[in-house]
C-alpha positions in Angstrom: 10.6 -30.0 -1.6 8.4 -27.7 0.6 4.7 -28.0 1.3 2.8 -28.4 -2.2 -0.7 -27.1 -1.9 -1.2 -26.9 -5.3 -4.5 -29.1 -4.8 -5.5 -27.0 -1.9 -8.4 -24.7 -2.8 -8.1 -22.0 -0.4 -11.1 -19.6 -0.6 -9.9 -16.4 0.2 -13.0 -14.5 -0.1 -13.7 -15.5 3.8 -10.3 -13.8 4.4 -10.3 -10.4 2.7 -12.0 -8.7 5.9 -11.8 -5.0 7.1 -9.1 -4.4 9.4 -11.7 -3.3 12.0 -14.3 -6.5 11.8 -15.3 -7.6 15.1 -14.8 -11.3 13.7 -11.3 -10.5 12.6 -9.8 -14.1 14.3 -6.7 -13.3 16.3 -4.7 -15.2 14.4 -5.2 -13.1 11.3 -5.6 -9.6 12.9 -2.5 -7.2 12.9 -1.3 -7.2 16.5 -0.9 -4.0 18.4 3.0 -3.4 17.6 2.0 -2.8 13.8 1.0 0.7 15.1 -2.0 1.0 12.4 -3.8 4.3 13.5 -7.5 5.0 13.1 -6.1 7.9 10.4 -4.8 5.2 8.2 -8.1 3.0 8.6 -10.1 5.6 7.4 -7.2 7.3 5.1 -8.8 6.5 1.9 -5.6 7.6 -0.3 -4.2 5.0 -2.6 -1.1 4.3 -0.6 -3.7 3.6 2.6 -5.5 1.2 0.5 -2.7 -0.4 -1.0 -1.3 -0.8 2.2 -4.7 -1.9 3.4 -4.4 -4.7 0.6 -1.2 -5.8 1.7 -2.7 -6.6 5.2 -5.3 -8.3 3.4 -3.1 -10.5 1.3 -0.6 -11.0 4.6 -3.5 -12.0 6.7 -4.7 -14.7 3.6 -0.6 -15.8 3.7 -1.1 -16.9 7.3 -4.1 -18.7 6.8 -2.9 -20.6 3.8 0.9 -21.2 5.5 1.3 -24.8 5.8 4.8 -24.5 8.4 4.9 -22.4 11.1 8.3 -20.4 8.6 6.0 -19.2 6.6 3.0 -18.2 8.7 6.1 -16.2 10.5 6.8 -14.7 7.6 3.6 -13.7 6.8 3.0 -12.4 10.5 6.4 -10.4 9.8 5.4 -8.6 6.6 2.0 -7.7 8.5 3.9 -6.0 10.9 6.3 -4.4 8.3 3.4 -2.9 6.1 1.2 -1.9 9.1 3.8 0.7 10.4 6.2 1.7 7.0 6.8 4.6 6.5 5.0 6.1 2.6 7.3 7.1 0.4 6.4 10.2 -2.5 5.3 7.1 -5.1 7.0 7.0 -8.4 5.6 7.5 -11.5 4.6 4.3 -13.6 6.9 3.7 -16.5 4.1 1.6 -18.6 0.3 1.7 -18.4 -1.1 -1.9 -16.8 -2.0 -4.0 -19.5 -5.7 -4.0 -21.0 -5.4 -7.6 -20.5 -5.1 -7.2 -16.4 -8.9 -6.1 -15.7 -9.4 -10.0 -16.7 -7.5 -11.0 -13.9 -10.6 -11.5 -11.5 -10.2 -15.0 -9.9 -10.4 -13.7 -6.4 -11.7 -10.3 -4.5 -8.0 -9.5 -3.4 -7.0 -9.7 -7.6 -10.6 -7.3 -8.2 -9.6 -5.0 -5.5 -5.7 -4.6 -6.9 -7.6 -3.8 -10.4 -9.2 -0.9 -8.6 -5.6 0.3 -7.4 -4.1 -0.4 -10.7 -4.0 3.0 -12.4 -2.2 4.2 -9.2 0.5 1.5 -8.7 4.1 1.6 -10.0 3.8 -0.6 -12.8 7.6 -1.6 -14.8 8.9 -3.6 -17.3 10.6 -6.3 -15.7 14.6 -6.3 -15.7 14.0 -10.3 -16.5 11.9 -9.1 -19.6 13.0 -5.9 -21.1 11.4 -6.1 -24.4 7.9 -7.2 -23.6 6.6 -4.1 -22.4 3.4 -4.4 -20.1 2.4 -7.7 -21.5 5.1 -8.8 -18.8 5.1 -5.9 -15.7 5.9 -5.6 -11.9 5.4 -3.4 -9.5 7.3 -2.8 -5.9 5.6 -2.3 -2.6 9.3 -1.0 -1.8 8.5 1.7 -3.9 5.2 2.6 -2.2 6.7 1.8 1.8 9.8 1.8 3.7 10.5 -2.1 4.0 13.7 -2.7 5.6 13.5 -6.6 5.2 11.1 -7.4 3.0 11.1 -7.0 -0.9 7.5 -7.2 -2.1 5.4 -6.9 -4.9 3.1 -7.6 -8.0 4.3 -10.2 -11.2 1.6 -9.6 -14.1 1.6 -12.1 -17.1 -0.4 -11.6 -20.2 -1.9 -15.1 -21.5 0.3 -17.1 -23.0 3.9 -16.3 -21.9 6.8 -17.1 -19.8 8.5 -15.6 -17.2 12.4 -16.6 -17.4 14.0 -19.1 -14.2 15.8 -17.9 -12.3 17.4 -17.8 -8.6 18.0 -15.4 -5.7 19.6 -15.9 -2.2 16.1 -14.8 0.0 13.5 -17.4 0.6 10.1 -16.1 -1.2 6.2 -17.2 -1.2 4.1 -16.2 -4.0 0.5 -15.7 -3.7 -1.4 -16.2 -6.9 -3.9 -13.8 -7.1 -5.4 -14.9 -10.4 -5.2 -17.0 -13.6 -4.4 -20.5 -13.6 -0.7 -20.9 -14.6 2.2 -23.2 -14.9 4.8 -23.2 -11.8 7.9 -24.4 -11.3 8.8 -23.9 -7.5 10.0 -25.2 -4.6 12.9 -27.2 -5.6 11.1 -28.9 -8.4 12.8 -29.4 -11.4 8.8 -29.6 -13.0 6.3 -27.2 -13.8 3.1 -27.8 -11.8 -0.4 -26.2 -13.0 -1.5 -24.0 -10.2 -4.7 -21.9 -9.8 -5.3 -18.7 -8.4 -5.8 -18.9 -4.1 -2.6 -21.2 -3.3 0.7 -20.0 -1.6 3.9 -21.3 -3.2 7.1 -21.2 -1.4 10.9 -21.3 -2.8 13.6 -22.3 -0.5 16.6 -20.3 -1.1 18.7 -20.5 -4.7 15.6 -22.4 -5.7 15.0 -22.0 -9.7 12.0 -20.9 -10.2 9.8 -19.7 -13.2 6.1 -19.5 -14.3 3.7 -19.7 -17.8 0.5 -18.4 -18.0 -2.1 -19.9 -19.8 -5.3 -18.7 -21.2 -5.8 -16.4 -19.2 -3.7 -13.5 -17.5 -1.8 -14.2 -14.3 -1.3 -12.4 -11.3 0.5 -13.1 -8.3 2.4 -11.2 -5.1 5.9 -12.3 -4.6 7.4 -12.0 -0.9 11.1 -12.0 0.1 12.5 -11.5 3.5 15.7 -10.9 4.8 17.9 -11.4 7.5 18.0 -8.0 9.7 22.0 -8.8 9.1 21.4 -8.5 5.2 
């Protein structure tokens, strides 16, 4: 089993800077080959802040990366989001749950609520009859990622998302709501709180239960340039 940091409490307030602090460490900033012009610093457009968010929630990925695979990873999707290309964002296909503004547990999770009537929110193919009480949205939808797929998993309290196994490795970031994971080759569901980075080896089975409260999290898969 990979790195469990489920008892790591990783405050990521400290992390969620503005790209253009002078205390930005250089281990967290976007480096210079991520091509982020001043135009999309100041671009205050929803795609520019999404896509600000997403640097946000890579550069809180490298700090809580326990192997130097995943802090790669992390580093990688940086570079991805800092220089994709937009694309003309599709239109949601369900309203965000009323249950999601709840979903406060970190600033990341309170900034997404801000962006949330602009995402691409979906029923999930995993869950077709449970409307936005279980909803995803893809950054692929948003950006040009070649190889990365990226985006949001929402859970109302009190459900399940089905098990289930793909050939890309993944992290999850759980933005808020204190849940039940399995992950990482465990055959067990673990309680996990909002703030920790979970990782799933490859063909993995994986699956998550939310609790009292709503859980969000941001799922991350890379691909081989190959794929």
């Amino acid at each position: 089993m990979g790195a469990d940091i489920v008892n790591r409490f990783t405050d990521l307030y400290k992390y969620d800077l503005p790209l253009n602090n002078a205390t930005m460490s250089a281990r967290s900033a976007p480096s210079s080959s991520s091509h982020l012009s001043l135009s999309n610093i100041l671009d205050t457009s929803p795609v520019e802040q999404t896509r600000q968010f997403l640097l946000s929630v890579a550069r809180a990925m490298r700090v809580c990366a326990e192997s130097p695979d995943h802090e790669s990873a992390a580093h990688g999707f940086a570079e991805a989001i800092g220089s994709a290309i937009p694309k003309s964002p599709p239109a949601a296909t369900i309203k965000a749950s009323t249950e999601l503004r709840k979903a406060q547990d970190t600033r990341l999770a309170r900034r997404l609520i801000e962006l949330g009537d602009h995402l691409p929110w979906t029923e999930s193919p995993r869950t077709p009859d449970m409307g936005n009480k279980i909803a995803v949205c893809s950054f692929n939808d948003l950006f040009d990622l070649k190889h990365h797929t990226a985006g949001l998993l929402y859970l109302d309290p009190g459900l399940a998302y089905p098990e289930h196994r793909h050939p890309p490795p993944e992290l999850y970031l759980t933005l808020s709501g204190t849940a039940s994971w399995r992950y990482g080759g465990s055959t067990e569901y673990r309680v996990v709180s909002a703030g920790n980075l979970l990782y799933n080896h490859p063909l993995d089975l994986h699956g998550v239960r939310s609790s009292e409260t709503p859980l969000l999290a941001l799922f991350l898969l890379w691909h081989n340039e190959t794929d």
